[in-house]
C-alpha positions in Angstrom: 102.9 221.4 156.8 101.6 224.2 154.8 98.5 226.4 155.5 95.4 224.5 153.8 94.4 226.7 150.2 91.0 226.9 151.5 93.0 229.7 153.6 95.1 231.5 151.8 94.6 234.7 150.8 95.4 235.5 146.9 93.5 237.4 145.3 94.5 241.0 144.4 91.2 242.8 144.9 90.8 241.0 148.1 94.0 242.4 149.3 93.6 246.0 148.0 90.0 246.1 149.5 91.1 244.8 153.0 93.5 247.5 152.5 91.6 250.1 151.7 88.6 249.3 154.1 89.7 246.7 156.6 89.9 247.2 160.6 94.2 247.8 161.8 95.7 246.7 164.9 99.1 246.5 165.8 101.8 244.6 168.2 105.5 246.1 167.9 106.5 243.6 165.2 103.2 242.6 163.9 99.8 244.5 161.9 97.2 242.9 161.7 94.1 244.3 158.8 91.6 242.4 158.9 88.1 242.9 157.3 84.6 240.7 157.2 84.0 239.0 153.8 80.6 240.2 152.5 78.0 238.9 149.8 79.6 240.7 146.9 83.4 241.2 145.7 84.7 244.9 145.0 84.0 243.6 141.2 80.0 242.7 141.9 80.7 239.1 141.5 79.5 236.5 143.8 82.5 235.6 146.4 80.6 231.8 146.0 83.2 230.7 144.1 85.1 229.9 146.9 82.1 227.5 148.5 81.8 223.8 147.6 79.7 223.6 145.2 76.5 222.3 147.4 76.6 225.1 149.3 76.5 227.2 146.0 72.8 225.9 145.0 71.2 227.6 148.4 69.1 230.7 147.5 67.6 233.1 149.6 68.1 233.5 153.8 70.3 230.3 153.0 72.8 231.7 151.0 73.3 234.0 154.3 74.1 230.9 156.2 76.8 229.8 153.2 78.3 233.0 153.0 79.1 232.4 157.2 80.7 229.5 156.2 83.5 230.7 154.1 87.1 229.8 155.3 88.8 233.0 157.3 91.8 233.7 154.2 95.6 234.7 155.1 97.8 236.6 153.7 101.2 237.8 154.9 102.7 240.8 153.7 107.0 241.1 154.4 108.9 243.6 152.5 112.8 244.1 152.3 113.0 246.2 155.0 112.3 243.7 157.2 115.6 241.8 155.7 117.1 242.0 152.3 117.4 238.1 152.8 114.8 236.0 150.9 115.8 233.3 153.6 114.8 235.7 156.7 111.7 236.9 155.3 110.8 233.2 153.9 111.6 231.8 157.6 109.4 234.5 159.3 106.4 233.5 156.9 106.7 229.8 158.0 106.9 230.8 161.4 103.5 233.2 161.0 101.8 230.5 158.8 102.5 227.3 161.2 101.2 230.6 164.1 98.1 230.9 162.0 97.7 227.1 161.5 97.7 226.3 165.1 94.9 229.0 165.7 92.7 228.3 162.8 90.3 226.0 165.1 89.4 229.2 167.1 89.1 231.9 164.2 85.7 232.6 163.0 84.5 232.2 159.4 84.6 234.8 156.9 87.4 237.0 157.4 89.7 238.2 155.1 93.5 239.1 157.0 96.9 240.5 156.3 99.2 240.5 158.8 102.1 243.2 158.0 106.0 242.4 159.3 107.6 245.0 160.7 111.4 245.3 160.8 111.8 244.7 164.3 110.6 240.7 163.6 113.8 239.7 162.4 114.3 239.0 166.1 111.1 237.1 167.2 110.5 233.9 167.3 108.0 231.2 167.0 106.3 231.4 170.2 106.7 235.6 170.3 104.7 235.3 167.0 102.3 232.9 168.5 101.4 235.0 171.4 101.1 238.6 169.1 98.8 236.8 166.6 96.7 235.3 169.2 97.1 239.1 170.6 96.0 240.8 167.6 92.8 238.3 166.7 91.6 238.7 170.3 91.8 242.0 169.7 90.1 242.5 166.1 87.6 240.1 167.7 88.4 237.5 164.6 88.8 234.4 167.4 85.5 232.8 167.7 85.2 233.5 171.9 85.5 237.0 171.4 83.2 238.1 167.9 
């Protein structure tokens, strides 16, 4: 089962923004960026686009409340040094994804994050990556207990 579009991360300026501004943390095969979605894009557009479109026709302290509710977005970022394998770096994705999936219930809305492979991940596995992601949220505060 794949990760639901509602939270997947695509968008170019979204990445080069959480880049640029977003909040690092770091496990030895995992980095985690992570950055709170505001009102407003880097491009001045609305990020409302992403809302249903009910939630779109609130104005004023209630578009605060919308904004709140927009889905946490993933994205993973795995370069060739990780592996020069597409299969490696494809199986380590699935692995971080169906990670992500099972923790989704306990991330809080609005956040942008990236999570970076290092090299070394080549030799994790599923539950390794379970427990670092669940490490790295807790510790960006992302998991709904600990924002």
């Amino acid at each position: 089962m794949a990760l639901p579009k509602a939270h997947r991360l695509k968008n170019r300026q979204d990445f080069s923004a959480l880049f640029r501004k977003g909040m690092r943390c770091s496990t030895p095969h995992l980095t985690l960026r992570a950055l709170r979605q505001s009102a407003k894009s880097e491009s001045g557009k609305q990020s409302l686009s992403r809302l249903p479109m009910a939630a779109t026709a609130v104005e004023g302290n209630d578009a605060a409340i919308a904004l709140s509710k927009l889905p946490s977005l993933l994205g993973i970022s795995i370069s060739q040094k990780v592996s020069k394998r597409a299969v490696v770096r494809n199986r380590i994705k699935r692995q971080l994804k169906a990670a992500f999936r099972q923790l989704l219930p306990k991330v809080a809305p609005g956040w942008l994050l990236v999570i970076v492979v290092k090299p070394l991940a080549t030799q994790c596995d599923y539950h390794q990556f379970l427990q670092e992601l669940e490490q790295l949220l807790v510790e960006a505060e992302v998991l709904n207990g600990y924002s």
